[in-house]
C-alpha positions in Angstrom: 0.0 0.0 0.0 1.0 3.7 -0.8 1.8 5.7 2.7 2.9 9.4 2.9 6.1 9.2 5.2 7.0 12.4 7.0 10.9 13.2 7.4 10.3 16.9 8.0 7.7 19.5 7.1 9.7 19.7 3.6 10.0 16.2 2.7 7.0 13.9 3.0 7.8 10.9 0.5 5.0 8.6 -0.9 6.6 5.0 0.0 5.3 1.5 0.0 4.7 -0.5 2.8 2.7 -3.8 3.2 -0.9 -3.8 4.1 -1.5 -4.4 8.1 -2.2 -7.3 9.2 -4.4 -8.0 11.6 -5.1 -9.8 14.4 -8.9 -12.0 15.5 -9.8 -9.1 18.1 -8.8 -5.9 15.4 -10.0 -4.2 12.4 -8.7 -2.8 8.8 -9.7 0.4 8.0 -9.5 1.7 4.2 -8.6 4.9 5.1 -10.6 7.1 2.7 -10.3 10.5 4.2 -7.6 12.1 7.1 -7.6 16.2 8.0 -4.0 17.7 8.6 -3.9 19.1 12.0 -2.2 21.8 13.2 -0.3 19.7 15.2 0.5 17.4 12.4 3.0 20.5 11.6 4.6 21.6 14.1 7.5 20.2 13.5 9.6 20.5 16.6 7.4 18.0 17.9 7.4 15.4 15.2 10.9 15.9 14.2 12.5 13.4 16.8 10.2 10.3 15.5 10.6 10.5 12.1 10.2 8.7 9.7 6.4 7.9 10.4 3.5 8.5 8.7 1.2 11.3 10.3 -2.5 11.6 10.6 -5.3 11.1 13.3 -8.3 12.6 11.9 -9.4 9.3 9.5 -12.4 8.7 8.2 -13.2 5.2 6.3 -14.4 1.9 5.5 -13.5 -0.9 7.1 -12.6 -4.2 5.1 -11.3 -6.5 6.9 -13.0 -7.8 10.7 -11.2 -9.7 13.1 -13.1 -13.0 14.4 -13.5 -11.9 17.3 -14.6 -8.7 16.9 -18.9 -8.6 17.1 -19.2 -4.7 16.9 -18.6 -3.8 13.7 -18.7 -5.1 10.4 -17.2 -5.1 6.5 -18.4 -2.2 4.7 -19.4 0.0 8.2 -18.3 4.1 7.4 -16.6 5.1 10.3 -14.3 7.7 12.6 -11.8 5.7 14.6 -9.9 7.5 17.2 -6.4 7.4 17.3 -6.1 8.0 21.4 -8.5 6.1 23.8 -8.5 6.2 27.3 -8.4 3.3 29.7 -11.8 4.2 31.4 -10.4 2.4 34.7 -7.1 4.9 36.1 -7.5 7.6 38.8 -8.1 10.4 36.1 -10.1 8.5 33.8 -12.4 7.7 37.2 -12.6 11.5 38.0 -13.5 12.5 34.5 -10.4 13.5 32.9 -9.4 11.2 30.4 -7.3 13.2 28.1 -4.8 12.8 30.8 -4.8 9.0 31.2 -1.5 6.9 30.6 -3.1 5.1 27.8 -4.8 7.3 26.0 -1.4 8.9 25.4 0.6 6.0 24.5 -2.4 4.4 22.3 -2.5 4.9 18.4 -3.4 3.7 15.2 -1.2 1.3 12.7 0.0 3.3 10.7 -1.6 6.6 10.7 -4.2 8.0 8.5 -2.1 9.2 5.8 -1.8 5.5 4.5 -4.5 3.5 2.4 -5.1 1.0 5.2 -5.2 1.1 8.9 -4.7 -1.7 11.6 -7.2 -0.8 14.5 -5.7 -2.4 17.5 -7.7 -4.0 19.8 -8.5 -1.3 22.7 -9.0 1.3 19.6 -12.1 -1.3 18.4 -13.3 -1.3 21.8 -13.9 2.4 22.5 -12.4 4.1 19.7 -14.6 3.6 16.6 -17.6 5.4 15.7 -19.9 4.9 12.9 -21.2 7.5 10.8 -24.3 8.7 10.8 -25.9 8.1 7.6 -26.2 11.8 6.5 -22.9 12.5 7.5 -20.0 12.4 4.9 -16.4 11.4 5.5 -14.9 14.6 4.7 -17.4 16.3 6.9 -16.1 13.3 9.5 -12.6 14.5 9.5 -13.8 17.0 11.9 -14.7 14.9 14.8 -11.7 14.5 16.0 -10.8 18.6 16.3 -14.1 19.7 17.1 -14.3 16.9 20.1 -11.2 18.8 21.8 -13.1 22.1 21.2 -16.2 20.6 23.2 -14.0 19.3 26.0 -12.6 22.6 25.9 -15.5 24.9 25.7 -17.1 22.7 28.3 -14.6 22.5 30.7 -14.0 26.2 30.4 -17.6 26.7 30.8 -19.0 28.8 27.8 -22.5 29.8 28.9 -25.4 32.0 26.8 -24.7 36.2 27.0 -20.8 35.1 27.6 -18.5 37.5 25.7 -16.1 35.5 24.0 -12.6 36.1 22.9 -10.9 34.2 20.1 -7.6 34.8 19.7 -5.9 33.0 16.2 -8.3 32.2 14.1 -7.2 29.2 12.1 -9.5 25.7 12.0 -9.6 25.5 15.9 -10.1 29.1 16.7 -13.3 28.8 13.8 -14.8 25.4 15.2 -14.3 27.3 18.6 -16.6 30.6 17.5 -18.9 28.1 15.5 -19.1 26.1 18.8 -19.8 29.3 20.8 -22.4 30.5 18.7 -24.4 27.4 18.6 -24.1 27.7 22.8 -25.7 31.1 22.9 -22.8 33.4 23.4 -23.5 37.1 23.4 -20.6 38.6 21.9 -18.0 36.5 19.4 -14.5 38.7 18.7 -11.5 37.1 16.8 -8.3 37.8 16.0 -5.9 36.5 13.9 -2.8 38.3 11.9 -4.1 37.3 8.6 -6.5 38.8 6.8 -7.7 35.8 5.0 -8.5 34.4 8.7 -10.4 37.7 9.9 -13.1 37.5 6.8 -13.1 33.5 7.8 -14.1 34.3 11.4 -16.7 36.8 10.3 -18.2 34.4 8.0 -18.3 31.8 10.6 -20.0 33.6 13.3 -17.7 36.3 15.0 -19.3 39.9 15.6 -16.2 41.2 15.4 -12.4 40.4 13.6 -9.6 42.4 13.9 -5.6 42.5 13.7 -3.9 40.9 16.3 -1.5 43.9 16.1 -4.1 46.0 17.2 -4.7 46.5 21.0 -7.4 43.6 22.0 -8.3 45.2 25.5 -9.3 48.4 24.1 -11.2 47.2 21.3 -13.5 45.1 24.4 -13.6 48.0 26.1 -15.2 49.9 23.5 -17.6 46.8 22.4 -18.3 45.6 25.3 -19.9 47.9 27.2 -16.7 48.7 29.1 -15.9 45.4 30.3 -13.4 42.7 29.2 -14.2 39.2 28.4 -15.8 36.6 30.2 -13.7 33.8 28.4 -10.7 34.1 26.4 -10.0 31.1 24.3 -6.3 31.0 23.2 -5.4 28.5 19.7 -2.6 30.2 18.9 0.4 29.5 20.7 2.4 32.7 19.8 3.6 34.1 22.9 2.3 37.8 22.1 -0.8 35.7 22.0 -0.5 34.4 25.4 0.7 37.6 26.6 -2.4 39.6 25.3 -4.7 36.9 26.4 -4.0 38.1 30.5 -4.7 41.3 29.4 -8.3 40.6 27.6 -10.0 38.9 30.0 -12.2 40.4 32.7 -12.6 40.2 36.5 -14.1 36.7 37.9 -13.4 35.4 33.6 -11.5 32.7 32.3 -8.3 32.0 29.6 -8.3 28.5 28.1 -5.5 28.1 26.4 -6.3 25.3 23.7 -3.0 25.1 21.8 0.6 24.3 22.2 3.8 26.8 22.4 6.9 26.1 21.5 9.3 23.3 22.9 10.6 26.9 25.6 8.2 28.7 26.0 6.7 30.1 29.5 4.2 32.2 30.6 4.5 35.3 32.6 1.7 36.3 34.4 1.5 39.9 36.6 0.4 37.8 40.0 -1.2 40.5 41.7 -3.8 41.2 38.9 -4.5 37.5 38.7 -5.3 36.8 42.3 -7.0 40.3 43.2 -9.1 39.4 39.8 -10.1 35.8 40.4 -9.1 35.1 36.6 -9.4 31.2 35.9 -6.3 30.2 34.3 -6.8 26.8 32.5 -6.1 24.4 29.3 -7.3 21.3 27.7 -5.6 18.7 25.6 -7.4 16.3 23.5 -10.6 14.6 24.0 -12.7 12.1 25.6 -15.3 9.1 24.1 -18.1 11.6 25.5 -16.5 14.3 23.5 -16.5 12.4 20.2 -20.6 11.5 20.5 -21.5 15.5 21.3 -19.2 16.2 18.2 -20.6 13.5 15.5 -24.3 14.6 17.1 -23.1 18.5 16.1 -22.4 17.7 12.9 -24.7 15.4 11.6 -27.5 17.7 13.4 -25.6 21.0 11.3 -25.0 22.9 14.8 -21.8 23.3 14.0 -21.8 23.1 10.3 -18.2 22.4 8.8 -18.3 22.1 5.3 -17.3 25.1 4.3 -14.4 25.0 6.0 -12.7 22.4 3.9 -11.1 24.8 1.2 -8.6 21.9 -0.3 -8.9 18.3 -1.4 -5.7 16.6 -2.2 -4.8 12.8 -3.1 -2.0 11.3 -1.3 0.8 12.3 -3.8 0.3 15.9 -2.6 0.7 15.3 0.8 3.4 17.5 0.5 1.6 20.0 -0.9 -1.4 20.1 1.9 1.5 20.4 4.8 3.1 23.6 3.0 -0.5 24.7 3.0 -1.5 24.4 6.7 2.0 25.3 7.9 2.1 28.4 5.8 -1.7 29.4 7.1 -2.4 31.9 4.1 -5.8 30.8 2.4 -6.4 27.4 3.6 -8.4 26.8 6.5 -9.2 22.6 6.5 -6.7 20.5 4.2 -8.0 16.7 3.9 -6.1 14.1 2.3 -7.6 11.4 0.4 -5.2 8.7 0.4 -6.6 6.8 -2.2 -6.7 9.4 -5.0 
């Protein structure tokens, strides 16, 4: 089968490699469509396993069931989850499964920018999800991403009349004010340094979109009735970003800070301001089984409609191509890869 290997950002190679095979208790998956994340290039991160192929946001078909297996059969469309908590450990027990041992060390074979997929075992057991019937598989790539943004937006507790602050707004920070806006929030401003983004934030929901090189606080102030906001939600992990986010948020609010920084980065805050405000300083990672069924329920419902957001198709050969597109965030917003075109 055809695979797209990453060695860098710059050099993802269409190889061979043999199909999976699998085991009585797993799945194959023909792996039909996979969304580049964010994540997928940041390539500090990813650097230091390469060579391996990328890709956690599959949609498919599976072809081939295990004996054993009684859940799922030939021909069923399906998400399958890359990460999948154990459901037994201390965290898992109290509710916060993104942070459970196995949920970080499970994964796919290999990942979704390959033609097949091996489903291991614990992945068939809490990790696949069939597709509604009116949902398609591009529009399926987005479980995955918008199932982090409902952990975060719920653990951060976005309520109705909330003024809400979006600061980068590339495919997260637009799930995040679709999200929003299908809770009932009063007021939606974004941010973002491109002005490709801004018009996307508008379009999607945001009252208001301006220049991150503009002066955030001021701009509430004078749209908000003279307040900050009530919840800031950081997906850009700039640290200009980080550092405005402290200063947008209002007394007794919130910062969630969705994405990563880079490998050094910290975090000043001004402590005085922070406890004499009550400000809620919090982030989220990832995303729970729970988090998947709200997310395939908001799209197949269209409360958080997401095809729009798709603004490139590519076959596997130009792997290459999406990864220059998402790391270069000009005018792309959702890149999915269809590995077997």
């Amino acid at each position: 089968m055809r695979v797209a290997m990453y060695y860098n950002n710059s050099d993802i190679r269409v190889e061979e490699m043999p199909v999976p095979q699998i085991d009585p208790s797993e799945v194959l998956l023909k792996s039909l469509a996979c969304g580049i994340c964010g994540s997928d290039v940041m390539e500090w991160y990813r650097i230091h396993k390469a060579p391996l192929v990328l890709g956690h946001e599959a949609t498919g078909e599976i072809v081939e069931v295990g004996e054993d297996v009684t859940k799922f059969k030939k021909g069923d469309r399906v998400f399958v989850s890359h990460h999948v908590p154990c459901n037994t450990c201390h965290y898992c027990l109290n509710g916060n499964h993104t942070v459970c041992d196995t949920l970080r060390t499970t994964n796919f074979d290999p990942g979704g920018f390959a033609e097949y997929v091996r489903v291991p075992e614990i992945n068939v057991d809490r990790g696949i999800f069939v597709l509604p019937d009116n949902m398609s598989l591009e529009d399926g790539t987005f479980i995955e991403p918008l199932a982090c943004v409902v952990r975060g937006q719920r653990v951060a507790r976005i309520e109705p009349g909330q003024t809400v602050v979006v600061i980068g707004s590339g495919m997260s920070g637009l799930l995040h004010i679709l999200l929003a806006r299908s809770l009932g929030a009063g007021k939606i401003i974004a941010t973002d340094i491109s002005e490709y983004r801004m018009e996307m934030a508008k379009k999607f929901g945001a009252d208001y979109a301006i220049s991150a090189h503009e002066d955030l606080p001021s701009h509430l102030l004078s749209v908000n009735n003279g307040r900050l906001a009530d919840r800031v939600i950081v997906t850009a992990g700039a640290i200009p970003a980080l550092n405005t986010s402290i200063k947008s948020v209002d007394r007794a609010g919130t910062v969630l800070y969705f994405a990563p920084g880079g490998p050094n980065d910290t975090l000043n805050i001004p402590f005085n301001d922070f406890w004499k405000n009550c400000i809620t300083l919090m982030s989220t990672y990832g995303a729970s089984p729970l988090d998947i069924d709200v997310a395939i329920e908001l799209i197949s419902s269209q409360r958080v409609p997401v095809k729009e957001m798709i603004t490139h198709r590519l076959g596997l050969t130009e792997t290459q191509h999406g990864f220059k597109l998402v790391s270069e965030a000009k005018e792309s917003i959702k890149v999915v890869i269809e590995p077997h075109k």
